[in-house]
C-alpha atoms as one frame of an Amber mdcrd trajectory, in Angstrom:
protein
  -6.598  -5.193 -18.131  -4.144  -2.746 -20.296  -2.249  -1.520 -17.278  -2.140
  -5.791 -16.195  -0.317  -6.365 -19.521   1.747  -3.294 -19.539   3.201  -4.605
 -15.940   3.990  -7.687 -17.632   5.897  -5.770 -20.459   8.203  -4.326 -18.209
   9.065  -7.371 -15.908   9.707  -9.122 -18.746  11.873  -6.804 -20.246  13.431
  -6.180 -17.123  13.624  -9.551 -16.968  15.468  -9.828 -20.458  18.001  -7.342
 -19.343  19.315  -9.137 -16.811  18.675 -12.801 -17.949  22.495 -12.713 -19.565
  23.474 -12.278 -15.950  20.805 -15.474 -14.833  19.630 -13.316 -12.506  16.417
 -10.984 -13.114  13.788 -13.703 -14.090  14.712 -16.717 -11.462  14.985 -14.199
  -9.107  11.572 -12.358  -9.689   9.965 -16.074 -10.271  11.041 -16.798  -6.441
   9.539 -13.642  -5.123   6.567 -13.969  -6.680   5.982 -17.643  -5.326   7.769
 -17.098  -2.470   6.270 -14.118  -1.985   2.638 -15.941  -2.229   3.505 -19.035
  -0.365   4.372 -16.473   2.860   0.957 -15.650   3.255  -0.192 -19.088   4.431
   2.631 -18.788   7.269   1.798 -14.825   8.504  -1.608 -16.219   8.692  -0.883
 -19.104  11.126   1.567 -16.918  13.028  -0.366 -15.871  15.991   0.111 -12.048
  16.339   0.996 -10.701  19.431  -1.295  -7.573  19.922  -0.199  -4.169  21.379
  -3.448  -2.429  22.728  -1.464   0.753  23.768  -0.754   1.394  20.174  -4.117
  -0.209  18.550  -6.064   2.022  21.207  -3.779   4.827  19.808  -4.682   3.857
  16.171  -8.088   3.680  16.604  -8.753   6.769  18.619  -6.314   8.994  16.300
  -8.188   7.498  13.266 -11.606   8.419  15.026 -10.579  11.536  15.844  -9.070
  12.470  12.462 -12.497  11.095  10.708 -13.852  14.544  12.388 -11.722  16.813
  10.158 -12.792  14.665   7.281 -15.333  17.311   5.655 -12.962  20.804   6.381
  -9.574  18.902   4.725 -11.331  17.865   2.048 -12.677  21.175   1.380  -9.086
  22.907   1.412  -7.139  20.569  -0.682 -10.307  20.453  -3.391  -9.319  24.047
  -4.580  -5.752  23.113  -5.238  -6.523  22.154  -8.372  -2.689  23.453  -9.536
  -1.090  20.442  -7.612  -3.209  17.756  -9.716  -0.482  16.956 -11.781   2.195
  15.857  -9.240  -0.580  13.926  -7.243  -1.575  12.419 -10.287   2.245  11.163
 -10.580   2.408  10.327  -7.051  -0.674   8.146  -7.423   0.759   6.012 -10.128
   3.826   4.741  -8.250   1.436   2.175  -6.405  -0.290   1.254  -9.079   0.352
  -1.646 -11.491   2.701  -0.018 -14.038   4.576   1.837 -10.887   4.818  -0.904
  -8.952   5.965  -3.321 -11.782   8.654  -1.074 -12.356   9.587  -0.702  -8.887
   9.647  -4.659  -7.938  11.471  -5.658 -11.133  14.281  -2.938 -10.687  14.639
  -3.841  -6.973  14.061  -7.207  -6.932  15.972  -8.319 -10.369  19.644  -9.082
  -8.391  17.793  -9.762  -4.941  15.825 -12.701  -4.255  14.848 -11.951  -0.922
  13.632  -8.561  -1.240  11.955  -9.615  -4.063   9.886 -11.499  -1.884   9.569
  -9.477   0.953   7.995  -6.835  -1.570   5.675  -8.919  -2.889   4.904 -11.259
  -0.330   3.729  -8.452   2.072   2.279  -6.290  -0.660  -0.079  -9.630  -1.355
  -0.384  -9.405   2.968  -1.588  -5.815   3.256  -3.857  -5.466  -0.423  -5.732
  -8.769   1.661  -6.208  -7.020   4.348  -6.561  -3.599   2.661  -9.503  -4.958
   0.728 -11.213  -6.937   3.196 -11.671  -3.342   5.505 -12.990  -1.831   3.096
 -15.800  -3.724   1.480 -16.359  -4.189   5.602 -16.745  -0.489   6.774 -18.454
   0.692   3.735 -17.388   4.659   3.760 -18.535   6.717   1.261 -16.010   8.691
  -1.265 -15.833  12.474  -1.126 -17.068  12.020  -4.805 -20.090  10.859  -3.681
 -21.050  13.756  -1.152 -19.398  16.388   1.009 -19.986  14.479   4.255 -18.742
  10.673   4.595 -21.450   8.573   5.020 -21.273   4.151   5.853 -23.305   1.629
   4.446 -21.572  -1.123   6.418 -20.113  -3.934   4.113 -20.812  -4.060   0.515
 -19.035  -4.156  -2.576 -20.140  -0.613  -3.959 -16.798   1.480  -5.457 -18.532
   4.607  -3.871 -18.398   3.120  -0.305 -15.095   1.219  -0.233 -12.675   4.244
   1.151 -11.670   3.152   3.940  -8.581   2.604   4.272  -6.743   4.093   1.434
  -5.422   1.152  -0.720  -2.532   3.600  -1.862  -1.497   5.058   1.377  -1.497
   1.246   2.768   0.095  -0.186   0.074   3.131   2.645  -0.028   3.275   2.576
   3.603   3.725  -0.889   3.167   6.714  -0.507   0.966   7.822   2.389   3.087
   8.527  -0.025   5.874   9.889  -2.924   4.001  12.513  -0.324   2.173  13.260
   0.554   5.461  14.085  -2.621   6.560  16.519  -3.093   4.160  18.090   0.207
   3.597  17.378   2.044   7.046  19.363   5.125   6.045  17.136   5.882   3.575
  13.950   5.692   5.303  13.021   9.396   6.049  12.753   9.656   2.097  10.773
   6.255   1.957   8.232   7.694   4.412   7.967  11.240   2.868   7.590   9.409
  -0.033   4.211   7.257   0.860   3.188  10.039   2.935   3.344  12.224  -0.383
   0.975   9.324  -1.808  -1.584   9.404   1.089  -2.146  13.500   0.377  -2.230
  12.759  -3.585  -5.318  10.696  -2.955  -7.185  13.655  -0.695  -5.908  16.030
  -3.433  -7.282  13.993  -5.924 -10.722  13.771  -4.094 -10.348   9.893  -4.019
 -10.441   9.717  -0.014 -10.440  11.319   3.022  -7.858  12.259   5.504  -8.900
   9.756   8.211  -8.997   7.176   5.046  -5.110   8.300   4.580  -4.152   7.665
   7.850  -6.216   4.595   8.074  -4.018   3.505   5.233  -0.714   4.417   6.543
  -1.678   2.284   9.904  -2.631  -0.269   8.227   0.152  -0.375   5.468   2.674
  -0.374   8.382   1.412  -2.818  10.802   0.787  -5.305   7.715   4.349  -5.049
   6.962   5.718  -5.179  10.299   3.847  -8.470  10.751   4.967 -10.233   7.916
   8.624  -9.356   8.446   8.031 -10.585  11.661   6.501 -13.959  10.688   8.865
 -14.843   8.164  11.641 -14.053  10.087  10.445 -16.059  12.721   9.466 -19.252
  10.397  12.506 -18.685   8.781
């Protein structure tokens, strides 16, 4: 609830900052409901389905899921890089990401909504795998375990809501400046490791995320382009 309010500090202030200009809130306004009304048209947009890649997906996820136990073990003793994953962590959460969709989106209408509208697209999508696989946390025990769906905490780590989420931004950054998007990737990729370093999720959880973050995106860039 705090860090909800705290995001609505800073848009608003923001906001304020550029409101001289008429800019800032009428554009973050449209994102947001723009942003939100997009959803009903990427989920009516039939997706066209590549099973080359989504076999690749799946088995690389599968196979990573093996190494789950051995990488968690290794980056639990780096306790000295807590700190900077701690950091890294926060950028996708609500105080992060406030700051990061105000700033970006306060002079651009469109982007605005292309953050948040797929953001809204890939947290859906995000949640709904994980309260449907069930996998335990490496807080939990030293070997992943699944419960199959529930709505446990302990068994909703897969995929990594981070990863998928920064992935997500990763892509739609990339979209619109292309030239930067080696430093957008290394960027969300640095977020997927903070969350194994931080003994929040596993390494096939990470790259669970960053698959789904970037396919999420890709389709609703995709749809709204093409209902455009």
């Amino acid at each position: 609830m705090k860090k909800a309010v705290l995001v609505l500090l800073l848009i608003c202030l923001f906001s304020g900052l550029s409101f001289a200009e008429g800019k800032g809130l009428s554009n973050l306004t449209y994102g947001i409901i723009e942003g939100t009304k997009d959803l009903g048209k990427v989920y009516s947009t039939p997706i066209e389905i590549d099973y080359l890649k989504s076999a690749l997906a799946l088995t690389g996820t599968l196979v990573t899921s093996l190494f789950d136990s051995p990488v968690h073990g290794f980056f639990s003793d780096l306790k000295s890089l807590e700190t900077v994953a701690v950091v890294l962590s926060k950028s996708v959460e609500p105080v992060g990401l406030g700051i990061l969709y105000t700033t970006l989106g306060w002079n651009n209408k469109d982007f605005a909504r292309k953050m948040i509208g797929s953001s809204l697209f890939t947290g859906i999508n995000t949640i709904g795998l994980k309260y449907l696989v069930g996998k335990s946390r490496p807080l939990v025990s030293d070997v992943p375990s699944y419960i199959g769906p529930n709505f446990k905490s302990d068994y909703n780590t897969f995929p990594s809501g981070h990863t998928a989420l920064s992935f997500n931004l990763a892509t739609v950054l990339s979209s619109e400046y292309p030239e930067y998007s080696f430093w957008f990737y290394t960027w969300s990729s640095s977020v997927g490791l903070s969350r194994i370093i931080l003994e929040r999720h596993w390494i096939s959880d990470v790259l669970g995320g960053a698959i789904t973050g970037t396919y999420s995106a890709n389709i609703y860039l995709k749809a709204i382009e093409e209902n455009h």
